[in-house]
Structures are given as C-alpha cells and as structure tokens.
C-alpha positions as CSV (number, residue, x, y, z in Angstrom):
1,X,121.8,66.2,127.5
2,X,118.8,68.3,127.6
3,X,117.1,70.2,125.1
4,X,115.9,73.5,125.5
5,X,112.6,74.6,123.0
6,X,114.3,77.4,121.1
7,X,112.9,80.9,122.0
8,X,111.5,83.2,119.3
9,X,113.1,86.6,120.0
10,X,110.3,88.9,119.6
11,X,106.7,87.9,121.8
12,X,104.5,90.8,120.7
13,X,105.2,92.0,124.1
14,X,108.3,94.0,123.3
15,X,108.0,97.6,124.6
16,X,106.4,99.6,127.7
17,X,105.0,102.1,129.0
18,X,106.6,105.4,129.7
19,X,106.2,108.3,132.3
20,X,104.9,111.6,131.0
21,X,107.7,113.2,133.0
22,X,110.0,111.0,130.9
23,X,108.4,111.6,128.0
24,X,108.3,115.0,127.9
25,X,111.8,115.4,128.9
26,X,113.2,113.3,126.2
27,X,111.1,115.2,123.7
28,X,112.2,118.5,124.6
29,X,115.6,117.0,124.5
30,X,115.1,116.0,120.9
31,X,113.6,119.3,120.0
32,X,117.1,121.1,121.7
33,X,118.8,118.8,119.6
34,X,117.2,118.9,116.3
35,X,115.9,122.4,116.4
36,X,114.1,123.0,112.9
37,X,113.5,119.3,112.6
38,X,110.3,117.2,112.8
39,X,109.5,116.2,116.1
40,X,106.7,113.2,115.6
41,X,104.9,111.4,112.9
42,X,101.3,110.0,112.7
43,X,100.3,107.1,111.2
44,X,96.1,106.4,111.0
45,X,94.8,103.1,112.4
46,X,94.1,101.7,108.8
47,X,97.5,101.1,107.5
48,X,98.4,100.2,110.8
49,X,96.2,97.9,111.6
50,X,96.8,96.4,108.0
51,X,99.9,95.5,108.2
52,X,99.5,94.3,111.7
53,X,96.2,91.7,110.2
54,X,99.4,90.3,107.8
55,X,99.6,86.9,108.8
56,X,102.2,86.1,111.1
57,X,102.8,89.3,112.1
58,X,103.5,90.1,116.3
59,X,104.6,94.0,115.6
60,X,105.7,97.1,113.8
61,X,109.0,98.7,112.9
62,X,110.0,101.7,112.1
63,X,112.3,102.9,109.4
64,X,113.7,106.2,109.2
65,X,114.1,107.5,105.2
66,X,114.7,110.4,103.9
67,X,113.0,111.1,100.6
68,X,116.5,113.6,99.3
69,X,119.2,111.7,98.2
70,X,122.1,112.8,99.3
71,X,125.9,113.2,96.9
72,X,129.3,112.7,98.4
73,X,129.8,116.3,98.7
74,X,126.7,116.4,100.4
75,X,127.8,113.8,103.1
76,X,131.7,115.5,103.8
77,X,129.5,118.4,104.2
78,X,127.0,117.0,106.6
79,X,130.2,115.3,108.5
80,X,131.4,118.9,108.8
81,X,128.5,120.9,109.9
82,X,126.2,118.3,111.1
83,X,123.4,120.2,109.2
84,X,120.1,118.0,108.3
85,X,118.3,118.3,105.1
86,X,116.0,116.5,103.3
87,X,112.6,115.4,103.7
88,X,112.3,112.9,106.8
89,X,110.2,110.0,106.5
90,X,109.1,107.0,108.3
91,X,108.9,103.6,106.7
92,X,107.0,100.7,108.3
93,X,106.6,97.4,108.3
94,X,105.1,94.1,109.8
95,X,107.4,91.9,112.0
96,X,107.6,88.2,112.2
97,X,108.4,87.1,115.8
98,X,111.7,85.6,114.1
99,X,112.8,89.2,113.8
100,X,112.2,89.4,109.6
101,X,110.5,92.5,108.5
102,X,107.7,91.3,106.1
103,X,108.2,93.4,102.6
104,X,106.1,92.6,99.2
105,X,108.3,90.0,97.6
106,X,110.4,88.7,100.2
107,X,110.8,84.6,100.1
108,X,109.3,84.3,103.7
109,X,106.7,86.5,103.2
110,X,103.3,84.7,103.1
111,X,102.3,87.2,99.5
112,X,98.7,85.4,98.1
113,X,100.7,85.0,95.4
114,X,103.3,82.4,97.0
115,X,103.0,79.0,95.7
116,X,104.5,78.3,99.6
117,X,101.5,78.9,101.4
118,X,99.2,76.2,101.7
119,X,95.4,77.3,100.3
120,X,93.8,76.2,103.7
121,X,95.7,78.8,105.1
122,X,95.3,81.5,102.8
123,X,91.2,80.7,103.5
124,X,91.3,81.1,107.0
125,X,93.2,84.4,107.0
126,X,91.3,86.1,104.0
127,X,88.8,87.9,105.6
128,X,91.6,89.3,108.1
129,X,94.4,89.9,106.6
130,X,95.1,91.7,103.5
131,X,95.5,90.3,100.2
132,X,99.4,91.5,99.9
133,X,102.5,92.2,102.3
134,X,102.2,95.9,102.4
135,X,104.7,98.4,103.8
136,X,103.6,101.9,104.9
137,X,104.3,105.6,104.6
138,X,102.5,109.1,103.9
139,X,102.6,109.6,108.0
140,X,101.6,113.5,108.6
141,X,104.5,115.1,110.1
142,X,104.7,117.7,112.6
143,X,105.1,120.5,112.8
144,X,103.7,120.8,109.4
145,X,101.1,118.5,109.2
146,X,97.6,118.8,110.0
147,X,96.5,117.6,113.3
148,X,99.7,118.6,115.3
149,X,99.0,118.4,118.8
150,X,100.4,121.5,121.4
151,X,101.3,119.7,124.6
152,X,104.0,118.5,127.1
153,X,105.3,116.2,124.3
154,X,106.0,119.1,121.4
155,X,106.8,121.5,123.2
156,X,103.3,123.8,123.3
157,X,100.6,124.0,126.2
158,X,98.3,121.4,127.4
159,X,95.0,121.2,124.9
C-alpha cells in the first residue's frame, strides 16, 4: 500500500491576480447592490505585516463584523426588507497553513506565554514576530474615511 505525505491545505499561495476590467465590474456591481453601503476597507502595513511576522503564519483572513448588535425584531425585520444597518467592520487574523485562524488564547496558538513552545524557538522568532497572537481592526472605511480613493474601483474618475 502506498502512502501519500498529507497535503497542508493552505500554501501561502492561495489567491490571484485579477483584471481591472473584472475588477471594476464586480465593484460597481457591489455598489448597485449595496447602494449606501461601504464599498472597501484599508488596513496600514503595520498591523498587517504584524500579524503576518506571527510565527507560523502563511496568510490573512478576513472577518466581516458588525459593531450593532442586532434583536430578534431586528432580524424578522431585516428578513423582510433586506435593509442593512449597523456599523460594518472587518476583523482579521493570521492563518496557519492547517486552515486555524491564530486568536490570543487559542491552544494552538504559539502566545510567549504558552508553556508549549519550546524557548529555542521563541529566541529565534523574537526579533520578528510579535510578542502576542494579535487580531486586527480600526480599518478606515470608505466612503467615509480619509484617504478614499476616486477611481474605476469606487465608482469615481481615474486620480
């Protein structure tokens, strides 16, 4: 009988490029569909490349979260009207390339406080990765955020 080495199911690899005609055409889709909604988020390169650095980590996903809760009432009425509210949000977080998101606190998450991870390897990924499993938010939205960009993707003219 042969053995086959199991296969992680996420590389680092995962994803591709797009065309701008694409691109632009699921956007404006998006933006027909969600009318008054926001249409993109940014995250800077320092909480992104943070959580990246976590050890372990081959990529990034994204959460959506919205920071209203909603009541019962609330979600009959929604089923109704389809009628969005709230404050969108995205959460995210470092992925292992077994699939496991890596949250503070988690049992496989290699925290500087678990007694699991050897010390040799704590040293050697000190100075790159951060000294907790961190998750991230605060993204600027947009519109409504500073920085919003007016091109093919949102909607506006070419800058």
């Amino acid at each position: 009988m042969e053995t086959q080495e199991k296969q992680s199911p996420l590389t680092g690899r995962e994803g591709s490029e797009i065309d701008i005609k694409v691109a632009a055409e699921w956007t404006q889709n998006h933006r027909h569909h969600s009318p008054d909604e926001v249409i993109s988020q940014f995250f800077g390169r320092e909480i992104l490349q943070k959580i990246l650095d976590q050890p372990g980590c081959v990529g990034i996903r994204f959460y959506y979260g919205n920071a209203k809760s909603v009541s019962g009432w609330g979600r009959f009425m929604k089923k109704c009207f389809k009628r969005n509210s709230g404050e969108p949000h995205l959460i995210i977080t470092g992925v292992t390339k077994d699939g496991k998101d890596q949250l503070p606190g988690a049992p496989d998450t290699p925290d500087s406080s678990d007694t699991h991870v050897e010390a040799f390897a704590l040293k050697a990924t000190a100075a790159a990765a951060p000294a907790k499993t961190v998750i991230g938010e605060q993204s600027v939205p947009c519109p409504g955020g500073a920085g919003c960009p007016q091109n093919v993707l949102t909607g506006g003219h070419a800058s």
